[in-house]
C-alpha positions, 0 to 999 in steps of 0.5 A: 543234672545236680540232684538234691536229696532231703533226708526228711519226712517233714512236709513243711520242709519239702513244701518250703523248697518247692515255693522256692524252686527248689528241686529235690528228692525225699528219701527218709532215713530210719535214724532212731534219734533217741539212741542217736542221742543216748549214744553221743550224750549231747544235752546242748540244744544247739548240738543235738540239731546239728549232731541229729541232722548229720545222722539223718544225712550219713544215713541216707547218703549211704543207700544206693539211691543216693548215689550221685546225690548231694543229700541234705539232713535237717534237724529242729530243736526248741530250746526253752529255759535252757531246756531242749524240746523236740516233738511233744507227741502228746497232748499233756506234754503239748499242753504243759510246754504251751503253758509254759511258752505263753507271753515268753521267748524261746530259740528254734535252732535248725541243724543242716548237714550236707553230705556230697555222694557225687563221684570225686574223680572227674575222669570216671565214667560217672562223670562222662557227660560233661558232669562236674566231679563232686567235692566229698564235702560233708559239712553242717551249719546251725541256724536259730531264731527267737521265737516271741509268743504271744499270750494263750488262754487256755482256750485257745491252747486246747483248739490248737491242740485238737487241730493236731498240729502241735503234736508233731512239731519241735516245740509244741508249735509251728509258724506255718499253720495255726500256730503263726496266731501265737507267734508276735515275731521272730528274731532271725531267718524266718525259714530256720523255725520252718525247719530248714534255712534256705540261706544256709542251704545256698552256704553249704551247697557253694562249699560243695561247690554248686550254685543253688540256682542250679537246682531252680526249677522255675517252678517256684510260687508265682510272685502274683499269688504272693504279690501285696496289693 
């Protein structure tokens, strides 16, 4: 059986994959993104998401437990005025951004790294029961999507902040809670501000050559619960 690792704490995310059927593991890394910054100097937006998800991934895939794994590692950033923002963690912060963001337009861009840990080499033992060899892929992809706010008052902006919502979230908001009231609409796949591209995953799973279908579980969100009437 094909195992799928994610390489992060996020609910939203774990959640995502679970109304699509998608089986997984959570098994968090201790990458310190900070330093992880510091150290390569990356300032682009686009870069940080992907240079942050690929440590996330290598982290993991180097436990044990990932052993005959595919691991993935996803990271979000909010870029805005040409300035990144992840977790705001404080309301001032939280309240400054929101401010600003208010009736404006940002881009959400989601790096995702794929790291393959099945064993290569088809005739090991690993591999006996008829399981195929892995391909050693470890590849990444950055998808982004506009985000259009709509107007806040700072009423309203001060309610979302108290719900703690926005604290934790890559630009001071998410789509799928509270702040979805905030957001007139999105320009791009709706998962990537989620925090994690199903479509990309499908793109990098089939470079690996898996097919996501095999990680279906059947368990995916009932069409009916969904289903417009």
């Amino acid at each position: 059986m094909t195992r799928l690792i994610l390489a992060s704490q996020s609910p939203a995310r774990t959640k995502l994959l679970s109304h699509a059927g998608i089986r997984h593991e959570i098994l968090v890394s201790d990458v310190d993104e900070d330093a992880v910054q510091a150290r390569y100097g990356v300032t682009d937006p686009h870069d940080t998401a992907l240079l942050l998800a690929r440590a996330k991934a290598e982290a993991v895939a180097s436990l044990q437990d990932a052993d005959g794994a595919l691991v993935l590692g996803c990271d979000s950033v909010f870029e805005f005025d040409g300035e990144a923002h992840g977790k705001p963690y404080t309301a001032e912060v939280a309240r400054e951004r929101m401010l600003r963001m208010s009736g404006s337009m940002g881009v959400l861009h989601t790096g995702h790294w794929l790291v393959d840990c099945r064993d290569t080499d088809p005739d090991s033992s690993e591999n006996s029961g008829g399981e195929r060899a892995g391909s050693g892929a470890t590849l990444g992809a950055v998808t982004s999507a506009e985000v259009h706010f709509m107007e806040m008052s700072g009423e309203e902006i001060e309610a979302y902040i108290a719900t703690g919502e926005p604290l934790q979230c890559a630009g001071s908001f998410t789509i799928d809670g509270y702040g979805g009231a905030f957001i007139r609409k999105v320009d791009g796949d709706p998962h990537t501000v989620v925090g994690l591209s199903i479509s990309t995953l499908r793109g990098l799973l089939g470079q690996a050559h898996v097919g996501i279908t095999e990680l279906w579980t059947g368990g995916a969100v009932d069409p009916a619960e969904v289903r417009a009437e």
